[in-house]
N, C-alpha and C positions, 0 to 999 in steps of 0.2 A: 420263218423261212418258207412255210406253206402256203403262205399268203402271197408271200414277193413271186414265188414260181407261179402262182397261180396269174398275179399278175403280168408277168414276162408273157404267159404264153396269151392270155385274152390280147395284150398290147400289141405284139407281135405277129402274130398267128402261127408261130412256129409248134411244135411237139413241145411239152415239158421232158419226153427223152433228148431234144436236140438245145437243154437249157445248161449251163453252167453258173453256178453260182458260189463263189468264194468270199466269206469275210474273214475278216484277218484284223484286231485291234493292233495300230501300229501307231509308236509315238511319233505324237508329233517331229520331234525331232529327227526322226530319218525320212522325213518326207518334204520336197520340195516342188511349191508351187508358185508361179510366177517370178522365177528366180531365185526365192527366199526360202529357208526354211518355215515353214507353216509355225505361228503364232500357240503358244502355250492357251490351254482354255480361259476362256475370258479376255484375252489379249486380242481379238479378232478386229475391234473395232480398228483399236491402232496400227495395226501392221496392216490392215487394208489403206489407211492414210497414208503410207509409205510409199502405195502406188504412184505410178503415173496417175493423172489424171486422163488421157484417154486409154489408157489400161481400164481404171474405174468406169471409166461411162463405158465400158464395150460388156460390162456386168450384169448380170441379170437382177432386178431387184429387188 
């Protein structure tokens, strides 16, 4: 967490007092991206094929 603040504020140039930072493990299943509920670990590949394909190419790679 030391390291990410530290990088927030060099990226940034903000104050590490003007930083927030939250993690939160949260399953897959209560999280929805591009429509879909997010893919179980490992399942990534295929539920990204589910896309559109200009969904897909607007991706970073």
């Amino acid at each position: 967490m030391s390291q990410m603040l530290e990088k927030v504020v060099h990226i940034t140039g903000i104050t590490a007092e003007d930083v927030w930072i939250y993690l939160q493990d949260i399953p897959a299943t209560q999280m929805i991206e591009f429509g879909r509920f997010l893919p179980a670990p490992g399942d990534e590949a295929e539920w990204e094929k589910e896309m559109t394909p200009e969904k897909r190419s607007g991706l970073p790679d």
